[in-house]
C-alpha positions as a printed NumPy array, in Angstrom:
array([[ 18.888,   4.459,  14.756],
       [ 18.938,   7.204,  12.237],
       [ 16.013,   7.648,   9.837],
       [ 17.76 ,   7.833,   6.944],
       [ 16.001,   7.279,   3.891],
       [ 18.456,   5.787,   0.971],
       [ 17.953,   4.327,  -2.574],
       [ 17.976,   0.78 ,  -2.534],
       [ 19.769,  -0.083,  -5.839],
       [ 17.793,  -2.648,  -8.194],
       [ 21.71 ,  -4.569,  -8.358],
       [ 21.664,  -4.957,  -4.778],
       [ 17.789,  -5.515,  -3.441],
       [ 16.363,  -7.23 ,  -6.254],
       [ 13.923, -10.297,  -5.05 ],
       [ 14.393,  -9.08 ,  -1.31 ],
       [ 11.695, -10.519,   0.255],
       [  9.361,  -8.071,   2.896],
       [  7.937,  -9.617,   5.378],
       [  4.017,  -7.843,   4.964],
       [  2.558,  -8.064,   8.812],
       [ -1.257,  -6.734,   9.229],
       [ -2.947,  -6.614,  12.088],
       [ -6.317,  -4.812,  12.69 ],
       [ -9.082,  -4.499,  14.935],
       [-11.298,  -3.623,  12.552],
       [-12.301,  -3.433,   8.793],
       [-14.389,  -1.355,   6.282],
       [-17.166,  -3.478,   5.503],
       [-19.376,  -2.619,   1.952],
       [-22.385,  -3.202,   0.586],
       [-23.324,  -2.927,  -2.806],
       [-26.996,  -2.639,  -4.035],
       [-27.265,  -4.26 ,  -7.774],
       [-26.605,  -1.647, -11.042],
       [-29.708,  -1.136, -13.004],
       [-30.39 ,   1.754, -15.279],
       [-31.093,   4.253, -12.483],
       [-27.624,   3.479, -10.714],
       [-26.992,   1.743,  -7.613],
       [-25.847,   2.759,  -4.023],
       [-22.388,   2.173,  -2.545],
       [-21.882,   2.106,   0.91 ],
       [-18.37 ,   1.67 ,   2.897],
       [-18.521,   1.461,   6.738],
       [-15.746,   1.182,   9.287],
       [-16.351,  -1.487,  11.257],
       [-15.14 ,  -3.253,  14.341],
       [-14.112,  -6.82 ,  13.822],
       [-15.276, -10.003,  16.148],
       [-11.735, -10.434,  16.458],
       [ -8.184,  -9.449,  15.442],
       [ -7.588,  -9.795,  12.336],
       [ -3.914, -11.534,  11.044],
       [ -2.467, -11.582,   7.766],
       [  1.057, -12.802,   8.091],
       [  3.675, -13.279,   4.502],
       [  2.953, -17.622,   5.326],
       [ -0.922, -16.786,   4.044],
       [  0.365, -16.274,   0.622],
       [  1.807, -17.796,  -2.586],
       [  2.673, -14.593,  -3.878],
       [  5.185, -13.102,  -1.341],
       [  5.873,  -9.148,  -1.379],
       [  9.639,  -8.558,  -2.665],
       [ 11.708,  -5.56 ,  -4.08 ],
       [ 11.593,  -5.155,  -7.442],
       [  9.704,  -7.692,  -9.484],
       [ 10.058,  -8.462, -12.971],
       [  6.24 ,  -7.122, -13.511],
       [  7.264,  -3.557, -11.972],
       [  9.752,  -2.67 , -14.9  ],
       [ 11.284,   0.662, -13.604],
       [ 10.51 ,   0.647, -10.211],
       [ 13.069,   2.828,  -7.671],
       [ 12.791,   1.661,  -4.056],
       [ 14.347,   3.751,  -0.946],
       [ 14.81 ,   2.673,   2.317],
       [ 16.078,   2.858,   5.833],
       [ 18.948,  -0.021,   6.619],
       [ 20.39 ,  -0.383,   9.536],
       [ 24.347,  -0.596,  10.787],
       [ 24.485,  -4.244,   9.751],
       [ 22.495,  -3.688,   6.405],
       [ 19.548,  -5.288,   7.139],
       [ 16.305,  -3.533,   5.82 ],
       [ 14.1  ,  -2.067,   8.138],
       [ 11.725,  -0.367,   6.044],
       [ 11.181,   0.898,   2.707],
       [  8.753,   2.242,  -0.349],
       [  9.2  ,   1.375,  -3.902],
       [  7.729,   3.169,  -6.575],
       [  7.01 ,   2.539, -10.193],
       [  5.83 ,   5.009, -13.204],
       [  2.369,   3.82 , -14.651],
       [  3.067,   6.065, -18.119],
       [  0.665,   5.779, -19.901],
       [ -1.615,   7.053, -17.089],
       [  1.122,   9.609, -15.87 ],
       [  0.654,   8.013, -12.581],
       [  3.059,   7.112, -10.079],
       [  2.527,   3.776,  -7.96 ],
       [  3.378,   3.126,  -4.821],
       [  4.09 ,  -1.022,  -5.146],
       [  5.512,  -1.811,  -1.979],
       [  5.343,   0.122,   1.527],
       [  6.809,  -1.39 ,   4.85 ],
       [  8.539,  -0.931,   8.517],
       [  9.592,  -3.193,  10.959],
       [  7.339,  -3.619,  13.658],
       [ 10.073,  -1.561,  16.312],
       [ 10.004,   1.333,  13.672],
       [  6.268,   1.573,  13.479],
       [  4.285,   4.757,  14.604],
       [  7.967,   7.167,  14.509],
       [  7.246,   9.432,  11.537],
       [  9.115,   6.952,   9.301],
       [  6.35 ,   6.221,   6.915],
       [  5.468,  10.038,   6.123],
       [  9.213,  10.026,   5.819],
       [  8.779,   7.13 ,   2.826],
       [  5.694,   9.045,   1.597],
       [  6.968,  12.512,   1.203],
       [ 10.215,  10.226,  -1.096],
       [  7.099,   8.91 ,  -2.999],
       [  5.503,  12.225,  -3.129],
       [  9.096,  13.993,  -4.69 ],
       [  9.763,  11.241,  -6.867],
       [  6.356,  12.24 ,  -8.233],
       [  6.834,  15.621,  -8.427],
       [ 10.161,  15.466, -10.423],
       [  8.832,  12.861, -12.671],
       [  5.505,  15.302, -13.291],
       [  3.247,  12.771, -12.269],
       [ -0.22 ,  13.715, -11.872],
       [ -1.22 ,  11.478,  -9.158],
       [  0.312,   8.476,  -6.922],
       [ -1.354,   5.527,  -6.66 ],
       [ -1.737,   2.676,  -4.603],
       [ -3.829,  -0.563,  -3.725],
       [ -4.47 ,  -1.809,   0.099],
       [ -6.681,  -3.863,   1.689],
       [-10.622,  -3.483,   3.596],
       [ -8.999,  -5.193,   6.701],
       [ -5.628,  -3.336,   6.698],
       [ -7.545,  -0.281,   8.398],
       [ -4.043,   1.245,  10.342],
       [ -2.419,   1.797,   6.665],
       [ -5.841,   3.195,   5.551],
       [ -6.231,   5.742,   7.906],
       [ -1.934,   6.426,   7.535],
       [ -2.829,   6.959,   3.807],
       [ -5.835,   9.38 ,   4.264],
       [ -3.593,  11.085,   6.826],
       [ -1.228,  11.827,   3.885],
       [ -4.123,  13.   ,   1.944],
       [ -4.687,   9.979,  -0.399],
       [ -8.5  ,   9.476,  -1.175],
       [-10.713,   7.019,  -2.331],
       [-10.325,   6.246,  -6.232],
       [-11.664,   2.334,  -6.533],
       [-12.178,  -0.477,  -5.222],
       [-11.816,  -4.187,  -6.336],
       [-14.685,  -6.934,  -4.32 ],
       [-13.092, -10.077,  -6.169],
       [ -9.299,  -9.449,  -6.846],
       [ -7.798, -12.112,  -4.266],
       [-10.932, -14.13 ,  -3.997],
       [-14.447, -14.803,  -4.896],
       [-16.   , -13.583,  -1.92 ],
       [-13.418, -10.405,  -0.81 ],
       [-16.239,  -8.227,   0.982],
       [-17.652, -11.519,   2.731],
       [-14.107, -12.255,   3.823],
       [-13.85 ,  -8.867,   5.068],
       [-10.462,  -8.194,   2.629],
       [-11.305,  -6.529,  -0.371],
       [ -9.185,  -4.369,  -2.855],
       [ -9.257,  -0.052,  -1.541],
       [ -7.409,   1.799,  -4.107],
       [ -6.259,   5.311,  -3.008],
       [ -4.718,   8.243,  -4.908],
       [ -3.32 ,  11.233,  -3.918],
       [ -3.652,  13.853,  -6.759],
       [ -1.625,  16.964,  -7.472],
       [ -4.306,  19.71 ,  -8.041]])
């Protein structure tokens, strides 16, 4: 199969649903001591987990799908193959008035994985950026989702946030918190 990396037109892949598979054998666990007036310490560890750890689309109300009416002028790209099924993609949208560009959706099929594909999707994030004179992409993932973490630091995204309640009360006990990475143009 060629690599191919095409725009997926809104007309065409609107409300396509992808089919988000994690699987890790670890996490980054965190601790956070409380604020005061002198500060507080942070701490972010990589840690092996008891057991895999599964995330499958069936976990959530909220599945992932190409362009959603909250991402107004998102552009995706992907790879299709011969019968025009999707087999992996990025979609992007501006964040004006940041300047920022944000990577809302990034997946391969599990036969693609671990084939240069995703630096392929990147480096389409990374030009849109560019020709849009963006001064950073952004992007969220998740504490448990440590293969896409350490593909994202590979690409030279760092650490720019974090989020310990977005999908639940207790995110850092439940070992899937909110990691939000930017790479910035210097």
């Amino acid at each position: 199969m060629k690599f191919d990396v095409i725009p997926l037109p809104k007309e065409k892949w609107k409300g396509t649903v992808i089919p988000m598979f994690t699987r890790s054998n670890g996490y980054y666990d965190m601790e956070i001591s409380p604020l005061d007036k002198d500060g507080c310490k942070i701490s972010i560890i990589r840690k092996d987990a008891e057991k895999e750890i599964v995330h499958t689309p069936e976990e959530y109300d909220f599945p992932d799908g190409l362009y959603a009416d909250h991402w107004e002028n998102a552009e995706a790209f992907g790879v299709v193959d011969e019968q025009g099924n999707m087999k992996a993609c990025i979609e992007v949208c501006p964040e004006e008035w940041a300047n920022r560009l944000i990577v809302t959706e990034l997946w391969e099929s599990e036969e693609l994985r671990g084939k240069g594909l995703g630096k392929k999707l990147m480096d389409k994030a990374k030009e849109v950026a560019v020709n849009q004179k963006r001064r950073a992409i952004i992007l969220e993932t998740q504490s448990c989702n440590t293969n896409a973490i350490g593909f994202y630091l590979h690409q030279g995204f760092e650490l720019i946030g974090f989020d310990t309640c977005c999908y639940a009360n207790n995110d850092i006990e439940r070992r899937e918190y909110r990691i939000n990475l930017g790479y910035i143009f210097r």
